[in-house]
mmCIF file as gemmi writes it, N, C-alpha and C atoms, coordinates in Angstrom:
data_model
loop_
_atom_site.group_PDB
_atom_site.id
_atom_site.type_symbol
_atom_site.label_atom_id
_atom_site.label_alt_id
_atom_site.label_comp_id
_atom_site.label_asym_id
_atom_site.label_entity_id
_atom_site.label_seq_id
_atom_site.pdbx_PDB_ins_code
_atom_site.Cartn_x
_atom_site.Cartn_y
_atom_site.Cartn_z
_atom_site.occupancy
_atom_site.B_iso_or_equiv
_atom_site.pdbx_formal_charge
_atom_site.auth_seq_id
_atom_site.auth_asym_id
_atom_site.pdbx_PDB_model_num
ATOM 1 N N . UNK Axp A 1 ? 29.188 -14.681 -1.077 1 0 ? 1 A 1
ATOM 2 C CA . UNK Axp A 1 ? 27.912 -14.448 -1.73 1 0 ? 1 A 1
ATOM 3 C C . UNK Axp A 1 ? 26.756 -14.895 -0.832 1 0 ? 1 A 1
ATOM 4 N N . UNK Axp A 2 ? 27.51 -15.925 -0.42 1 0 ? 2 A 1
ATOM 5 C CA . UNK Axp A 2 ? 26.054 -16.958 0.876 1 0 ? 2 A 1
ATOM 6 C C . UNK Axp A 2 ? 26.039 -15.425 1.723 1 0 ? 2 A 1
ATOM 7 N N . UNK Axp A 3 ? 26.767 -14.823 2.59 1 0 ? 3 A 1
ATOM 8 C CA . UNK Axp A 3 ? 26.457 -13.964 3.525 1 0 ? 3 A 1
ATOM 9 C C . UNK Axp A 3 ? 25.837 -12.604 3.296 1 0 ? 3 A 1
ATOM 10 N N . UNK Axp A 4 ? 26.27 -12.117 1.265 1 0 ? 4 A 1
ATOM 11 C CA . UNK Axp A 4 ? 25.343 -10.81 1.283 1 0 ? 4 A 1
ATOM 12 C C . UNK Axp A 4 ? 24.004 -11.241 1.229 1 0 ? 4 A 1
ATOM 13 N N . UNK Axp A 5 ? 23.73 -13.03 0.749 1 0 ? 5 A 1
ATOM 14 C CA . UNK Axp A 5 ? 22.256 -13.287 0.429 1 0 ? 5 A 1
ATOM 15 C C . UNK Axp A 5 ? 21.56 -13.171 2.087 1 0 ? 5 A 1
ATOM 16 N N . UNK Axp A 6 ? 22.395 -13.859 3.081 1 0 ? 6 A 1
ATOM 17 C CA . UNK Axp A 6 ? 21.517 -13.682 4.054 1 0 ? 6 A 1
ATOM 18 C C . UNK Axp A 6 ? 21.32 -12.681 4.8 1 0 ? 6 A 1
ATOM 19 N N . UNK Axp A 7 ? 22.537 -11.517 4.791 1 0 ? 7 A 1
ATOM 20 C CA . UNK Axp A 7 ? 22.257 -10.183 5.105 1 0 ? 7 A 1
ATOM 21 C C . UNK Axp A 7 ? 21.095 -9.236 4.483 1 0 ? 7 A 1
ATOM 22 N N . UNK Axp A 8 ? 20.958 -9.831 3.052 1 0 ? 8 A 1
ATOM 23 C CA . UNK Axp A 8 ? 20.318 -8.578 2.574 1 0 ? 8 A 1
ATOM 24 C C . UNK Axp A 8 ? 18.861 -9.174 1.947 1 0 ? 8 A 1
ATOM 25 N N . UNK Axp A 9 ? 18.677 -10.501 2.464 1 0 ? 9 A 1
ATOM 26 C CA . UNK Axp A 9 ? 17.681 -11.265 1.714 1 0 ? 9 A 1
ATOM 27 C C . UNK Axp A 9 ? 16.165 -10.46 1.139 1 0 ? 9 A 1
ATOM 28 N N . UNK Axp A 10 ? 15.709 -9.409 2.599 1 0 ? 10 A 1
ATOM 29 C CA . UNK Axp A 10 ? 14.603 -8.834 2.313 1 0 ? 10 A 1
ATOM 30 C C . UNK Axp A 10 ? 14.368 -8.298 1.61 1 0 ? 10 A 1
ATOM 31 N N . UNK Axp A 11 ? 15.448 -7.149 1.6 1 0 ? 11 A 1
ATOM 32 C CA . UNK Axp A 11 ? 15.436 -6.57 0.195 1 0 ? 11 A 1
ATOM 33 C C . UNK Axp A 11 ? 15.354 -6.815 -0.722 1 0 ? 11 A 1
ATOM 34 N N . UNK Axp A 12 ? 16.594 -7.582 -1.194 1 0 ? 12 A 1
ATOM 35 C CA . UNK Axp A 12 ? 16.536 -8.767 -2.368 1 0 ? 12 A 1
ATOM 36 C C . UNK Axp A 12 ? 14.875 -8.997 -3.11 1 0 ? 12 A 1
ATOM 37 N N . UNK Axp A 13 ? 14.376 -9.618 -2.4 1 0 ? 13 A 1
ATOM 38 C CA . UNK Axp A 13 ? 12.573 -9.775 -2.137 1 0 ? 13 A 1
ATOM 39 C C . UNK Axp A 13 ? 11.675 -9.063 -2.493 1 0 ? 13 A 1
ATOM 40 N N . UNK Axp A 14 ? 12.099 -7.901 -1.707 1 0 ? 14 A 1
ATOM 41 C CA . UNK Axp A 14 ? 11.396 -6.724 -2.204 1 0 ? 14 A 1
ATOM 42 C C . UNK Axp A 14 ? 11.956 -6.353 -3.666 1 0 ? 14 A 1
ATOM 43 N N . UNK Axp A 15 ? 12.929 -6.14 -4.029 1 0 ? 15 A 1
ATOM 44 C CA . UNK Axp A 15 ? 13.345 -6.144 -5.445 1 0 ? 15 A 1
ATOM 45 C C . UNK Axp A 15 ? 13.12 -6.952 -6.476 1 0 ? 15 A 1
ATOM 46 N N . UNK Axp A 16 ? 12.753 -8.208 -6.235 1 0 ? 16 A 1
ATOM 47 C CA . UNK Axp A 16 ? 11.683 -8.989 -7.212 1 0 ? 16 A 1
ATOM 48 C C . UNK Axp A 16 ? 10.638 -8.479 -7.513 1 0 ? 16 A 1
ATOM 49 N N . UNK Axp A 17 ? 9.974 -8.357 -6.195 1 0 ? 17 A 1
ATOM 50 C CA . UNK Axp A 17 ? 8.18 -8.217 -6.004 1 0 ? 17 A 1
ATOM 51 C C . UNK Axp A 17 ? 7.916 -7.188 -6.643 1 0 ? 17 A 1
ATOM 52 N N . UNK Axp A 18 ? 8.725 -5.829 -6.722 1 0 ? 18 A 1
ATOM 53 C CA . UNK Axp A 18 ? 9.276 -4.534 -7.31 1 0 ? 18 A 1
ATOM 54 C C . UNK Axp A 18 ? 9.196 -4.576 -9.31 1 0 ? 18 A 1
ATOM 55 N N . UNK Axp A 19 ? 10.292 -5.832 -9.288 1 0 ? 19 A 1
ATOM 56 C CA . UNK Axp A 19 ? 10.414 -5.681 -10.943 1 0 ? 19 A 1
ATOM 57 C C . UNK Axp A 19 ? 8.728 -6.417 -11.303 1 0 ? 19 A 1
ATOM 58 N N . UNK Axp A 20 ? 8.457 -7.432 -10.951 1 0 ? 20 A 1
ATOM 59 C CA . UNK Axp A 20 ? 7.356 -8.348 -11.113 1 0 ? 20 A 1
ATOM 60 C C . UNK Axp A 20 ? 6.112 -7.243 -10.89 1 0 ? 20 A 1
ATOM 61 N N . UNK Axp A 21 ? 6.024 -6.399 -10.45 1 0 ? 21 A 1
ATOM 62 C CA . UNK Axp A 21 ? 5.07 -5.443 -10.079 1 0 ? 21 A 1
ATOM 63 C C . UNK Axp A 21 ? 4.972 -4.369 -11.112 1 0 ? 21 A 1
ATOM 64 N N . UNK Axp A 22 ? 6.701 -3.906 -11.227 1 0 ? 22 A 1
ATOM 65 C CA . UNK Axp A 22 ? 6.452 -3.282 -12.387 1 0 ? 22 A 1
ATOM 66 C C . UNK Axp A 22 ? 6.131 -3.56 -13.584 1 0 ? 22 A 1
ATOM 67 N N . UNK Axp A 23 ? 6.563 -4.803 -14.124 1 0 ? 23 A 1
ATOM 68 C CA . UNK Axp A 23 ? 5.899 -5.584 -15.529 1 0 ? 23 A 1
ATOM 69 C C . UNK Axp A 23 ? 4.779 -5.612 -15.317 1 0 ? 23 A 1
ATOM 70 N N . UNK Axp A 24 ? 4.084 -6.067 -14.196 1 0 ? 24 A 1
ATOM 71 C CA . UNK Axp A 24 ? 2.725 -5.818 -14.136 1 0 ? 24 A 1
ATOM 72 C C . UNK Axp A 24 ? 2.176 -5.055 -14.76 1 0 ? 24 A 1
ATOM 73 N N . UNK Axp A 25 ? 2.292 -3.435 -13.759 1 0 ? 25 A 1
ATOM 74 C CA . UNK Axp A 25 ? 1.942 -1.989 -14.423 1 0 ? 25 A 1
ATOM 75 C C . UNK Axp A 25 ? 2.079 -2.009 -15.414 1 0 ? 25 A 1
ATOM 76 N N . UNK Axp A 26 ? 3.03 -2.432 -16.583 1 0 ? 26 A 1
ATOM 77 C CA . UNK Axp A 26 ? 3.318 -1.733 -17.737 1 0 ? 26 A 1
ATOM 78 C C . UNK Axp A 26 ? 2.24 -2.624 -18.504 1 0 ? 26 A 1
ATOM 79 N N . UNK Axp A 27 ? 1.86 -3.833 -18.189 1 0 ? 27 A 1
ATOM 80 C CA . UNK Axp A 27 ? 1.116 -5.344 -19.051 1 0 ? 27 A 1
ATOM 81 C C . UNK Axp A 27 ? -0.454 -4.791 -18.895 1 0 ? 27 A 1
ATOM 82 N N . UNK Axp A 28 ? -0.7 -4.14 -17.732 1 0 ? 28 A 1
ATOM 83 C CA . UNK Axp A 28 ? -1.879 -4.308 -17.768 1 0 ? 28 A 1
ATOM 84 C C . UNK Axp A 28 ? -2.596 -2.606 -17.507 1 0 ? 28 A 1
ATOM 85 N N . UNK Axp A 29 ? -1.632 -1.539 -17.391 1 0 ? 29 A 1
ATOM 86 C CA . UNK Axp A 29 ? -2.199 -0.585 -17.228 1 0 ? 29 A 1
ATOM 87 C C . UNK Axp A 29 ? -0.94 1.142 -18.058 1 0 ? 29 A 1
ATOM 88 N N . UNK Axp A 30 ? 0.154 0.1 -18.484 1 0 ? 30 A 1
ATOM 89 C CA . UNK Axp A 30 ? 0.908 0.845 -18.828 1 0 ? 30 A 1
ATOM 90 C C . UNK Axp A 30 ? 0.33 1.893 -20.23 1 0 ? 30 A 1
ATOM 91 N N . UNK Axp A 31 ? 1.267 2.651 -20.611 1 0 ? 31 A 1
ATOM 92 C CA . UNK Axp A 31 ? 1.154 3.867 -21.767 1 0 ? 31 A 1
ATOM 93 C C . UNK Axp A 31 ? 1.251 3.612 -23.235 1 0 ? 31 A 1
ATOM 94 N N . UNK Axp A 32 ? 0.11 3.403 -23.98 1 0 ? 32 A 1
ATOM 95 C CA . UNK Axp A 32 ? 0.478 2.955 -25.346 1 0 ? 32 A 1
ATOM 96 C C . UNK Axp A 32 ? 0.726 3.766 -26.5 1 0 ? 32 A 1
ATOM 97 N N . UNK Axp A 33 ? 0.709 5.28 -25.913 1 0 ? 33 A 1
ATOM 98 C CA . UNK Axp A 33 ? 0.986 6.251 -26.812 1 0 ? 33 A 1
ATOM 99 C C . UNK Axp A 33 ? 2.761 6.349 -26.706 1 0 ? 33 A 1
ATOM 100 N N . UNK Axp A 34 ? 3.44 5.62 -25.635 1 0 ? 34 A 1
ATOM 101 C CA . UNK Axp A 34 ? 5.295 5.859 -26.236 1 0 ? 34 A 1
ATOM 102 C C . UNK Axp A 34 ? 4.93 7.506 -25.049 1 0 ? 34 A 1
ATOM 103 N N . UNK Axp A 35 ? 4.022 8.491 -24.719 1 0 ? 35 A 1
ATOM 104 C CA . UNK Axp A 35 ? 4.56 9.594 -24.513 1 0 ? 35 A 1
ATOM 105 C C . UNK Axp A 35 ? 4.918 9.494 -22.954 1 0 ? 35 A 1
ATOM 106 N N . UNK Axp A 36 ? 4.81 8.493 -22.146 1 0 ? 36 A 1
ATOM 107 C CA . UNK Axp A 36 ? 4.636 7.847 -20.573 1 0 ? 36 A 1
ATOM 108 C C . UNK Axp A 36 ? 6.311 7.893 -20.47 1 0 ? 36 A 1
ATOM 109 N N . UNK Axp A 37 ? 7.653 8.06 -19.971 1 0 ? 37 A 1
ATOM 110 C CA . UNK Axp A 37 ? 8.76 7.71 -19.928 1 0 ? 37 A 1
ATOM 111 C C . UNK Axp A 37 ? 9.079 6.709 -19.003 1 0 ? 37 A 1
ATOM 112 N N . UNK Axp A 38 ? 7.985 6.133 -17.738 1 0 ? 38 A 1
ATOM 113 C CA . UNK Axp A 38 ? 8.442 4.996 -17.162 1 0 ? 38 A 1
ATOM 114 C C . UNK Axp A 38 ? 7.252 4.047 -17.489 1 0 ? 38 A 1
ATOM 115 N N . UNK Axp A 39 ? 6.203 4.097 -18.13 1 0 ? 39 A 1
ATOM 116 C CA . UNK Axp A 39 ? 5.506 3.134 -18.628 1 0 ? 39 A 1
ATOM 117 C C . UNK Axp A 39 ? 5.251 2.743 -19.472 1 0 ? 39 A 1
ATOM 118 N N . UNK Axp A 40 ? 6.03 3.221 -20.888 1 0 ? 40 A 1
ATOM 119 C CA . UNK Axp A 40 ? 5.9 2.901 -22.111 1 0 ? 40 A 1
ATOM 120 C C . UNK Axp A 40 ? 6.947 1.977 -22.199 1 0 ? 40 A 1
ATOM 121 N N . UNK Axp A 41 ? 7.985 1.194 -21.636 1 0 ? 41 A 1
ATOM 122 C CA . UNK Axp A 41 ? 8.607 0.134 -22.003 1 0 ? 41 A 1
ATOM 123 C C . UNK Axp A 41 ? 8.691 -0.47 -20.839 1 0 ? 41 A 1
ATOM 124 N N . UNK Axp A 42 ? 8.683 -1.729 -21.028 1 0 ? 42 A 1
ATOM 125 C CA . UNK Axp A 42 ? 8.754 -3.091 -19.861 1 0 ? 42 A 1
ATOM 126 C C . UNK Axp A 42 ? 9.728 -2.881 -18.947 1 0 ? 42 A 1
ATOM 127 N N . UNK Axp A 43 ? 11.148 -2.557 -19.905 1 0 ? 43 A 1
ATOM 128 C CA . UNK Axp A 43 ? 12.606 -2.543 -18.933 1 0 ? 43 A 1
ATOM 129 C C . UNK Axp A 43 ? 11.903 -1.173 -18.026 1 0 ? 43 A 1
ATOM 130 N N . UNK Axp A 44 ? 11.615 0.02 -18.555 1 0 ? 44 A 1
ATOM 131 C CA . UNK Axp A 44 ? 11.871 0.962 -17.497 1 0 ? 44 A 1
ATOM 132 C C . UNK Axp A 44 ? 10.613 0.486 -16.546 1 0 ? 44 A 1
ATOM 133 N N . UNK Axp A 45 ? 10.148 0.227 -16.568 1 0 ? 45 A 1
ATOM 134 C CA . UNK Axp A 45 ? 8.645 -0.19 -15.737 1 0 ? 45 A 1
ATOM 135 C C . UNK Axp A 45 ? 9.489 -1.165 -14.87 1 0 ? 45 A 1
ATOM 136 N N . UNK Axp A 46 ? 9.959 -2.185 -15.083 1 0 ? 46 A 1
ATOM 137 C CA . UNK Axp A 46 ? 10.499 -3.067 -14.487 1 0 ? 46 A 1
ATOM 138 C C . UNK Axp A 46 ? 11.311 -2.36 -13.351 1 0 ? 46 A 1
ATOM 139 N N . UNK Axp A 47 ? 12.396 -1.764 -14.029 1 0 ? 47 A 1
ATOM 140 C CA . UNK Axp A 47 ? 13.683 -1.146 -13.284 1 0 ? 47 A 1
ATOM 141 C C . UNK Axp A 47 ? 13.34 -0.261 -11.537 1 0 ? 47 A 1
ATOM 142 N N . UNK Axp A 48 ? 11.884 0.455 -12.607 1 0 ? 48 A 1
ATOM 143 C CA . UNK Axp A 48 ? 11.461 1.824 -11.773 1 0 ? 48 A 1
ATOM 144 C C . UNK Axp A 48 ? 10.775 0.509 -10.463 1 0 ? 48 A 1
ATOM 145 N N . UNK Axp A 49 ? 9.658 -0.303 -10.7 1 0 ? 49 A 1
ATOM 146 C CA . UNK Axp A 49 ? 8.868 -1.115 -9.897 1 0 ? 49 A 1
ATOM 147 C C . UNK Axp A 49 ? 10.473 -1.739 -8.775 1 0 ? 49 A 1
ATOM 148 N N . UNK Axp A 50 ? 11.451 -2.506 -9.617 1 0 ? 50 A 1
ATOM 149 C CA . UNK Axp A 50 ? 12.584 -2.606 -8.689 1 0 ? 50 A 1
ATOM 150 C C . UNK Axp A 50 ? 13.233 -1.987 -7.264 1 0 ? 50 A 1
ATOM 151 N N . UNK Axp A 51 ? 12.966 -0.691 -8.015 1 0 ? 51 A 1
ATOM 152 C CA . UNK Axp A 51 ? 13.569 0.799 -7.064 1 0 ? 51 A 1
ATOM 153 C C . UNK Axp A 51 ? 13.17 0.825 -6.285 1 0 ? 51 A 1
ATOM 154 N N . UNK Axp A 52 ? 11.766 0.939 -6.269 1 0 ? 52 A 1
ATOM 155 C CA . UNK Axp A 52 ? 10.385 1.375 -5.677 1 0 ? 52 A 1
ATOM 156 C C . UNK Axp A 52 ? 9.895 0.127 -4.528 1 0 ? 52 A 1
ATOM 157 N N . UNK Axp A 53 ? 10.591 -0.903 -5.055 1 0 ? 53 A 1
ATOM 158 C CA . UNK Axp A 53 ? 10.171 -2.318 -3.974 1 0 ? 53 A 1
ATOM 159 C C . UNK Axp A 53 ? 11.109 -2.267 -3.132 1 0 ? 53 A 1
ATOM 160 N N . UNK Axp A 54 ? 12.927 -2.026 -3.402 1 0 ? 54 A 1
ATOM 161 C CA . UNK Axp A 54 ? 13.673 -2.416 -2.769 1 0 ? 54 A 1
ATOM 162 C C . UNK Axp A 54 ? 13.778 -1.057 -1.502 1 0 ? 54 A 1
ATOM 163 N N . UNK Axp A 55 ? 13.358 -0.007 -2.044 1 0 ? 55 A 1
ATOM 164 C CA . UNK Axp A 55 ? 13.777 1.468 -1.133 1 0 ? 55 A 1
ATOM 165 C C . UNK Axp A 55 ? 12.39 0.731 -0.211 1 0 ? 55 A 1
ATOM 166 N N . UNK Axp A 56 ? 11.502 0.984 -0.621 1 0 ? 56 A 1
ATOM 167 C CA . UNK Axp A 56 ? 10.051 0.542 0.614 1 0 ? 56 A 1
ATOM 168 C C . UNK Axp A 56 ? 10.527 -0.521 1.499 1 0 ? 56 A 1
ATOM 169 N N . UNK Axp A 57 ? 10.879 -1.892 1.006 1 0 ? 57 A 1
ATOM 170 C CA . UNK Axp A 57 ? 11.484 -2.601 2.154 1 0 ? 57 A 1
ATOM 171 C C . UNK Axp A 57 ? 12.813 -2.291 2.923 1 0 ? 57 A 1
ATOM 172 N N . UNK Axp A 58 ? 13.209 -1.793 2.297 1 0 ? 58 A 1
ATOM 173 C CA . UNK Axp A 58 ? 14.699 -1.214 3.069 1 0 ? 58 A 1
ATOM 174 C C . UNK Axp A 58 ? 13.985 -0.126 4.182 1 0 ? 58 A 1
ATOM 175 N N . UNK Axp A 59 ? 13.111 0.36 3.672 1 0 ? 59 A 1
ATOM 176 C CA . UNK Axp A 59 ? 12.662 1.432 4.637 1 0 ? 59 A 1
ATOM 177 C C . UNK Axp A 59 ? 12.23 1.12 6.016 1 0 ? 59 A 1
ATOM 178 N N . UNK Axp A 60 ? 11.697 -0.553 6.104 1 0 ? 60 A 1
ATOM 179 C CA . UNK Axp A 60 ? 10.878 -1.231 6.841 1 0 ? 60 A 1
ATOM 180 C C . UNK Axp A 60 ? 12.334 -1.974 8.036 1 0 ? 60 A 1
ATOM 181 N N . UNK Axp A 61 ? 13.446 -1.794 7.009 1 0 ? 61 A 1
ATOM 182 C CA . UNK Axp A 61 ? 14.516 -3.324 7.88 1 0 ? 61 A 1
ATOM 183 C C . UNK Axp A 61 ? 15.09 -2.614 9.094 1 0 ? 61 A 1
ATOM 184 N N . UNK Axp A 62 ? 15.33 -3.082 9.736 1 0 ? 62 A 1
ATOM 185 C CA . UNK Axp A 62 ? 15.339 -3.09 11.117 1 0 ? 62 A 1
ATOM 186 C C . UNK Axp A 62 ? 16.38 -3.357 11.636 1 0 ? 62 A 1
ATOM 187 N N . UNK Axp A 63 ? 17.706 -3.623 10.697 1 0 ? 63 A 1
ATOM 188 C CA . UNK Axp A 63 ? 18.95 -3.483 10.705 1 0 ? 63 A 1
ATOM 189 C C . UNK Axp A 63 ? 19.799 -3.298 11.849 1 0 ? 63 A 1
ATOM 190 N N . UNK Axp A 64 ? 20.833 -3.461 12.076 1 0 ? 64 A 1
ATOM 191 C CA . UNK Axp A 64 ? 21.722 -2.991 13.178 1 0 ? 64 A 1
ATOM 192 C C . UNK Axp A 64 ? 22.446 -2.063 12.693 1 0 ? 64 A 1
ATOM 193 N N . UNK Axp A 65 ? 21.932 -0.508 13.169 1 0 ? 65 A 1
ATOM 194 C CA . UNK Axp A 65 ? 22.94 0.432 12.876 1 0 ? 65 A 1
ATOM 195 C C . UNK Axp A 65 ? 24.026 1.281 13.949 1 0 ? 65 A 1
ATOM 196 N N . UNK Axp A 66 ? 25.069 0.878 13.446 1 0 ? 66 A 1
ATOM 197 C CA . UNK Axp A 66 ? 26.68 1.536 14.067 1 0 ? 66 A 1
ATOM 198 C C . UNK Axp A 66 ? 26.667 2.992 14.197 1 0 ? 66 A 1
ATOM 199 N N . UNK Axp A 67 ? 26.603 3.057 15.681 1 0 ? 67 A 1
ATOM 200 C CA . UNK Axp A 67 ? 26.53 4.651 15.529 1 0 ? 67 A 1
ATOM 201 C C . UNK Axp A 67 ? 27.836 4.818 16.682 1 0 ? 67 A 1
ATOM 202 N N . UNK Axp A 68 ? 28.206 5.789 16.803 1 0 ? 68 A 1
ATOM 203 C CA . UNK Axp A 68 ? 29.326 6.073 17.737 1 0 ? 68 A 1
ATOM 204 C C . UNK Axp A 68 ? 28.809 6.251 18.76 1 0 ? 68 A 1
ATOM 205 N N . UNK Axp A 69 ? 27.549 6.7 18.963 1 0 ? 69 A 1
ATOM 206 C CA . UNK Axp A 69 ? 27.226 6.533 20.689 1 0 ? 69 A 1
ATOM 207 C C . UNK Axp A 69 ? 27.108 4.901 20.955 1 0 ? 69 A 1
ATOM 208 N N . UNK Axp A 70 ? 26.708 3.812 20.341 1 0 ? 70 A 1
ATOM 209 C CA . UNK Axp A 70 ? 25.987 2.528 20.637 1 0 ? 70 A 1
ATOM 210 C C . UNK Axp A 70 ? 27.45 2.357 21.135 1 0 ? 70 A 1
ATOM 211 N N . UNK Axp A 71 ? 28.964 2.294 20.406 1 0 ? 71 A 1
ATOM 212 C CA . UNK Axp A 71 ? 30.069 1.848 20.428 1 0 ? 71 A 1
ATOM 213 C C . UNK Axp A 71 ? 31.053 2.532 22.153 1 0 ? 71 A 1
ATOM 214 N N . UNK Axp A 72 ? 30.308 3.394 22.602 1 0 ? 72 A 1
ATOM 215 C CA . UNK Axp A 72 ? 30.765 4.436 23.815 1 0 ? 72 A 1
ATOM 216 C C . UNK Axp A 72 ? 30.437 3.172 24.977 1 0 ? 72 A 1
């Protein structure tokens, strides 16, 4: 568990900042008519802000990727 935390910490991070962002949206700017499908409830606001934090920092990581030429 210690090694996926330090492999994947950023993300991780970003997936807080993500849910915490999305409660945000929904607390202070979300849909009070119910007709919104990701801003009319906390969980999906949350979930979606999650998604949305962890794909953006993943997008950013800088990772070591295995490719069959690096391995030649």
């Amino acid at each position: 568990m210690k090694n996926i935390f330090q492999k994947y910490w950023l993300i991780i991070l970003g997936i807080i900042v993500g849910i915490v962002g999305g409660y945000l949206y929904w607390h202070f700017i979300g849909c009070n008519g119910g007709t919104c499908p990701i801003t009319s409830s906390p969980v999906n606001s949350s979930v979606a802000g999650g998604l949305i934090g962890g794909l953006l920092i993943s997008s950013f990581d800088k990772g070591k990727k295995d490719n069959k030429d690096n391995k030649k």
